[in-house]
C-alpha positions, 0 to 999 in steps of 0.5 A, a space after each residue: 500500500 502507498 504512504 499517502 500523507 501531506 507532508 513528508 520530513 527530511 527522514 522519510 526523503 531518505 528512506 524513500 532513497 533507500 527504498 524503505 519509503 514505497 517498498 522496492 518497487 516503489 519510487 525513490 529519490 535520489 540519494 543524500 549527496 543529490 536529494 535537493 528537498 528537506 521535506 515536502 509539503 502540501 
């Protein structure tokens, strides 16, 4: 099941990096060094 929130913090960023976030097959962003949010909000 997709994580449907509002906000994401910088954490939950990273673990989608890690693909922790959405699952394996989920999308992820990229890792730390270009990951160029620290959260998302609505």
């Amino acid at each position: 099941m997709v994580d449907k929130r509002e906000s994401y913090t910088k954490e939950d960023l990273l673990a989608s990096g890690r693909g922790e976030l959405f699952g394996a097959k989920g999308p992820q962003l990229p890792a730390p060094n270009m990951l160029m949010m620290d959260r998302v909000i609505k």
